[in-house]
C-alpha positions in Angstrom: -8.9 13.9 21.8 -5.7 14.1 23.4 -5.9 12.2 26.4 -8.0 9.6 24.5 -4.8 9.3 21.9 -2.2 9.3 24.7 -3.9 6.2 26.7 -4.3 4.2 23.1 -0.6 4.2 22.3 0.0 3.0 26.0 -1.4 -0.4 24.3 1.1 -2.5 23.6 -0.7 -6.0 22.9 0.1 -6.9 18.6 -3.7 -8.1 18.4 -4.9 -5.1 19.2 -2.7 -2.6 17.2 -4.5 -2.9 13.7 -8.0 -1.8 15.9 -5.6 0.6 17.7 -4.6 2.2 14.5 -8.4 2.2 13.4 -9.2 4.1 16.4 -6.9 6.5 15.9 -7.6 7.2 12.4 -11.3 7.6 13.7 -10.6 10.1 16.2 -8.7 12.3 13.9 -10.4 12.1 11.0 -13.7 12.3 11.8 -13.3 15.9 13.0 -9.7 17.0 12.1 -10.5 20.8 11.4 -11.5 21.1 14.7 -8.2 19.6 15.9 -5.1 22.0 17.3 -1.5 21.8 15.7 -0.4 20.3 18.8 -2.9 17.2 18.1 -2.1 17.0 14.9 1.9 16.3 15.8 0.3 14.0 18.5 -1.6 11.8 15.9 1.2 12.1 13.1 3.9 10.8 15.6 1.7 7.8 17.5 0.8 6.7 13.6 4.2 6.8 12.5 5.3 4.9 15.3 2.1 2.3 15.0 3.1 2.4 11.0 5.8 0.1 12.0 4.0 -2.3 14.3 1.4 -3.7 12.5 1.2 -6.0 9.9 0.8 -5.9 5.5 -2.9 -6.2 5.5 -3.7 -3.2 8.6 -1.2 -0.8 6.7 -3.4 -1.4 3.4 -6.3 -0.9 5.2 -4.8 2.4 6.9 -3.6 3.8 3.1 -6.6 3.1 1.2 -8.4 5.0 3.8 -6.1 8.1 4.5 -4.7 8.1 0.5 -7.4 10.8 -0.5 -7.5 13.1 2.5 -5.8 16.3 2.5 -5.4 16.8 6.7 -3.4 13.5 6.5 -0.1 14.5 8.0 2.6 14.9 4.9 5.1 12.6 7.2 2.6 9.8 6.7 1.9 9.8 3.7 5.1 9.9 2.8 6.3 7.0 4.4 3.2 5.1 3.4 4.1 6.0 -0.1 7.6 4.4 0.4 5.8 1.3 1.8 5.2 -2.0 -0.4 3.4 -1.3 -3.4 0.4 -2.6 -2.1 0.4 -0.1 0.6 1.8 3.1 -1.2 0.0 2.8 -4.0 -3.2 4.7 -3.2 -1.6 7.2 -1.6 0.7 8.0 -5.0 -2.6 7.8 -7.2 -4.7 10.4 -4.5 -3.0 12.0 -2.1 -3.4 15.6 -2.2 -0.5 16.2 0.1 2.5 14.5 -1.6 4.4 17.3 -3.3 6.3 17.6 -6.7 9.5 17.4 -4.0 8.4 14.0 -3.2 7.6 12.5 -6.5 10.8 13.9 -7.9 12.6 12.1 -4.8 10.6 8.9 -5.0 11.2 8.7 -9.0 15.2 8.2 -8.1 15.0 5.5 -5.2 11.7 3.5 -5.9 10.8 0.7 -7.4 9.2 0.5 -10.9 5.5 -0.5 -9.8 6.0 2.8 -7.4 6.6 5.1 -10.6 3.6 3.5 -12.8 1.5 4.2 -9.7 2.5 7.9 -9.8 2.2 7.9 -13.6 -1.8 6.9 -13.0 -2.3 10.5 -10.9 -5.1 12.8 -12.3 -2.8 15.7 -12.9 0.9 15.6 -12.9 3.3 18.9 -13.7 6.1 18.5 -16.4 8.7 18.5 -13.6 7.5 15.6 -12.3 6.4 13.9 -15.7 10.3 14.8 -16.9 11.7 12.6 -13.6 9.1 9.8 -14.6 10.2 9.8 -18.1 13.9 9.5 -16.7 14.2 7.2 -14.1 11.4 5.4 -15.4 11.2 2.0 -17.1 8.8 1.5 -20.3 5.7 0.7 -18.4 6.1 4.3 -16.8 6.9 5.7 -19.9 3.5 3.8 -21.4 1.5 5.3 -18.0 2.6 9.1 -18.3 2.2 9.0 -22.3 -1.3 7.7 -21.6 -2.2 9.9 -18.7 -4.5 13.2 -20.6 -3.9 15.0 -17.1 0.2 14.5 -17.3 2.1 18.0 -18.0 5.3 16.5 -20.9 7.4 19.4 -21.6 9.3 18.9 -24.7 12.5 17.4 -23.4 9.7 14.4 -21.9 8.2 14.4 -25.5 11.7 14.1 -26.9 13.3 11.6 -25.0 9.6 8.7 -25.4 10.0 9.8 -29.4 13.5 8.5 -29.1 12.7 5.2 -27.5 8.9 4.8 -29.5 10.6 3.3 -32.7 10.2 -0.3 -31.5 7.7 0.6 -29.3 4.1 0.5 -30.9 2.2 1.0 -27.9 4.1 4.4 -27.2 3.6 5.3 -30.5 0.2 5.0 -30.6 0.1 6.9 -26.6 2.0 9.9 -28.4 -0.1 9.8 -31.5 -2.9 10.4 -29.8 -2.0 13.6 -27.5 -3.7 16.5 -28.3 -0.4 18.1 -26.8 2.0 17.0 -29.0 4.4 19.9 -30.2 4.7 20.6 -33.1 8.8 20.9 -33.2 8.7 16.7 -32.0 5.6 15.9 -34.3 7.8 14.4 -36.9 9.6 11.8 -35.5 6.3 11.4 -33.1 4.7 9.9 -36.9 7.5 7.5 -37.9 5.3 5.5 -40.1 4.7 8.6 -42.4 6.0 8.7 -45.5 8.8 11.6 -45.7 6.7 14.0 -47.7 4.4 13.7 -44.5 7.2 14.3 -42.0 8.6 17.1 -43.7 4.9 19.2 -43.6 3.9 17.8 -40.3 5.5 20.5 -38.2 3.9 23.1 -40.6 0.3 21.7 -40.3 0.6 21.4 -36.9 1.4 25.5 -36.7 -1.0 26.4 -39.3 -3.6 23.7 -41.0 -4.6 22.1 -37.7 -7.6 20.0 -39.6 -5.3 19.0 -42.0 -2.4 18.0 -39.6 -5.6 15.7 -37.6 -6.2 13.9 -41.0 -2.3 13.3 -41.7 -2.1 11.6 -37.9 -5.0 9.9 -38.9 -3.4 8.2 -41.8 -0.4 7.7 -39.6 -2.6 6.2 -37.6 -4.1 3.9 -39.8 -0.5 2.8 -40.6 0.1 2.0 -36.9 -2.5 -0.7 -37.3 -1.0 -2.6 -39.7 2.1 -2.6 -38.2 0.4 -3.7 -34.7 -1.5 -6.4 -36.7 2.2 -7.3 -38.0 3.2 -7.6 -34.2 0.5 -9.8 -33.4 1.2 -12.5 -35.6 4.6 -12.3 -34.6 3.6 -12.7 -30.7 1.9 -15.9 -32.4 5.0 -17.3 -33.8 7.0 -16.3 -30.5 4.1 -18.7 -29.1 4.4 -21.2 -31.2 8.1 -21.3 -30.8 8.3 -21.1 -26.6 5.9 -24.1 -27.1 8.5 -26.0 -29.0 11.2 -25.2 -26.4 8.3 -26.1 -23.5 8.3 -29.4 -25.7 12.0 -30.5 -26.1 11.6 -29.9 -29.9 14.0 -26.9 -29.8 16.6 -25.4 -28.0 15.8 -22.0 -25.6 19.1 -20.6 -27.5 17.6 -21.5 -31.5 14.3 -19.8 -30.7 16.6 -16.7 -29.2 19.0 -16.8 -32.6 15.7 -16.6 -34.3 14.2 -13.7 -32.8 17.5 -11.9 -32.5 18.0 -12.7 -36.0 14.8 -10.7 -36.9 15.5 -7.8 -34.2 12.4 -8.6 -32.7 13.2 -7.4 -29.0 9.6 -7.2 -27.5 9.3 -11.5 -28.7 12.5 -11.9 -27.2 11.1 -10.6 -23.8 8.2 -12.6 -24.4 10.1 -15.5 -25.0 12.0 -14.9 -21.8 9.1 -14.3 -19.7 7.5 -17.3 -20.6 10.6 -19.5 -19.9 11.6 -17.9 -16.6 8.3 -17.2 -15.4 8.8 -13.9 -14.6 6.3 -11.0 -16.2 7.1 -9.7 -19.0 7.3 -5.5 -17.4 10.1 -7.2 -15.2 12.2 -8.7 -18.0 11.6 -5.3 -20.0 13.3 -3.3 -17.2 16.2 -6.1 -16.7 16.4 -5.8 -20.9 16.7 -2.1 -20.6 18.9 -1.7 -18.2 22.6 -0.3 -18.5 24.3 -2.7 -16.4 23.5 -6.3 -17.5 23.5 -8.5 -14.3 19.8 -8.7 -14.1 19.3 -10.3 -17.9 22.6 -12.3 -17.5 21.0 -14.2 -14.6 17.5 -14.4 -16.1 19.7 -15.6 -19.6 21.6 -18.0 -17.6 19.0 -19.5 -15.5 16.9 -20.6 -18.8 20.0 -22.2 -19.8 21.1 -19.6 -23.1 24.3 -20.5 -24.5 27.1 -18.3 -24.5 27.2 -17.6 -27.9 23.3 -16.5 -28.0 23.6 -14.3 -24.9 26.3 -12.5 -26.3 24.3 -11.8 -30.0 21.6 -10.6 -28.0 23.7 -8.5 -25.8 25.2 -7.0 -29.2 21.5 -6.3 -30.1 21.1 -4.8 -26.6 23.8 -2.3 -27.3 22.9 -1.2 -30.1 19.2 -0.5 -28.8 20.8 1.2 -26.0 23.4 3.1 -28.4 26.1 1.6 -25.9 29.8 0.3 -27.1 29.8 -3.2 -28.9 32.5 -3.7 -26.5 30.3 -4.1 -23.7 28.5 -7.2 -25.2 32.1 -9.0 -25.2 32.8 -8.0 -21.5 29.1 -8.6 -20.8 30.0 -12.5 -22.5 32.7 -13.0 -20.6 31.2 -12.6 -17.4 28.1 -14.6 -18.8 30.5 -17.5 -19.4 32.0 -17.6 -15.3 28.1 -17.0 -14.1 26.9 -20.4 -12.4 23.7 -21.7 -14.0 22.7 -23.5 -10.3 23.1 -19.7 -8.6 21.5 -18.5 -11.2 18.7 -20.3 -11.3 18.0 -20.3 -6.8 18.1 -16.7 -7.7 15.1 -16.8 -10.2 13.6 -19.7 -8.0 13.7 -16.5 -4.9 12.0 -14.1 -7.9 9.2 -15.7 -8.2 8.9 -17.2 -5.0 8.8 -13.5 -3.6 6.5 -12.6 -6.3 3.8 -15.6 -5.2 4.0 -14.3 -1.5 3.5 -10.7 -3.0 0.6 -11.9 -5.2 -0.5 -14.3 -1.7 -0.6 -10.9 0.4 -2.7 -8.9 -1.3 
């Protein structure tokens, strides 16, 4: 195998480096137990190297194939798991030899799709389930509360119950965990009545049938209210439809919605004006500093005075100082709409090649 590895990476023509790094995959793989360590360094260092020579489509092809085996050399697959999305992400679903290290390390310097591909593993430990939850946006959050093989230790299961109240579809993740402890159970049920909340913690320890009925209820509750949400999405509809039209402004639909605290139909609102999806204008929403929704604000043309109600939502949402929306609207009212809106225009042109690419 050695010499027959050596002579491929003498190849240096581009046409031939995807079947190169077939070849090599095929020569490794298809016996790798009987392979020394010195091979194994050989093969991790010539694919490294060939990592970074061939195109998009020949590194997807390489990832789907090495994601699930465990003799795939850890360098790899970590670089492959720091790749674009469309390349790392079977290797953070399946790879057996990505660490808790890694996915700690990955969870502070990736992007968002990275973490919900991480989230969607069959079995994740609390340590790496607690960096999700914190450097994760709510599409992660919505992965790891759904995932039945995700370890959340109680500070994981505190910090979702503190950002579920306006969030039905965590809500309804959380709700149905057969893990749920019982000292976070009761602000886990928001939609019980206080009675409810006050013996939830005790069913939980000791009436375990009775504790399934009262999150049954609950859960019966949670309907409603996401029967509630779905007409609203239908107003929110009807009203980006009007602005589509010319029969309202962008900024009277967004007084509207702000007006009714209705933050998930204000992101809908402002991913169907800026044409951006909606888990992207969630993250820029939810988000500390506010140069990513200024910009997306701007470039739909919202007036001053709306961006800075909505920022005064924002910090309250975020439990950050109401002086922050006026500093926030200051800066709004310098930002230039034409700059603002080349750097949406850039968005989603990246996003169409993205989408074009895989």
């Amino acid at each position: 195998m050695l010499d027959t590895i050596t002579d491929l990476a003498r190849e240096k023509s581009s046409d031939k480096r995807r079947e190169l790094l077939g070849r090599v995959a095929d020569l490794f793989f298809d016996g790798a137990e009987h392979h020394s360590q010195q091979e194994a360094i050989i093969f991790r260092d010539i694919v490294l190297k060939m990592l970074n020579d061939v195109d998009l489509d020949a590194r997807m092809e390489f990832a789907e194939r090495a994601a699930p085996r465990a003799d795939l050399p850890s360098d790899v697959a970590r670089q492959l798991a720091q790749d674009d999305i469309s390349v790392a992400s079977p290797v953070l679903q399946k790879s057996p030899v990505l660490s808790d290290a890694d996915f700690v390390e990955f969870s502070q310097k990736l992007s968002p799709e990275h973490l919900v591909s991480i989230a969607q593993r069959e079995q994740l430990s609390g340590v790496v389930t607690d960096a999700l939850i914190e450097n994760g946006t709510r599409e992660v959050w919505h992965k790891v509360s759904q995932n039945q093989g995700a370890e959340i230790t109680e500070k994981g299961f505190n910090t979702l119950v503190t950002n579920a109240p306006d969030d039905a579809i965590l809500q309804a993740s959380l709700c149905a965990r057969p893990d749920i402890p019982p000292s976070v159970a009761e602000n886990l049920l928001p939609l019980l009545p206080e009675e409810g909340k006050r013996r939830l913690a005790w069913l939980f320890e000791n009436a375990a049938d009775e504790a399934a009925a009262l999150v049954g209820e609950a859960q019966k509750e949670m309907v409603k209210e996401k029967l509630a949400g779905k007409r609203g999405r239908i107003e929110t509809k009807i009203l980006i439809n009007d602005v589509k039209s010319g029969d309202m402004s962008f900024s009277d639909a967004l007084d509207h919605l702000i007006e009714g605290n209705r933050t998930s139909d204000i992101i809908l609102a402002l991913s169907a004006l800026s044409d951006i999806e909606e888990a992207a204008v969630s993250n820029a929403y939810y988000q500390i500093k506010d140069e990513a929704i200024a910009i997306l604000c701007k470039s739909t043309d919202v007036s001053e005075d709306t961006f800075h109600r909505l920022m005064v939502m924002r910090c309250e949402k975020l439990h950050l100082p109401e002086s922050m929306a006026a500093r926030s609207k200051e800066r709004y009212g310098i930002l230039d709409l034409g700059s603002s809106q080349r750097a949406m225009r850039f968005v989603q042109m990246r996003k169409s090649l993205a989408k074009a690419m895989r």
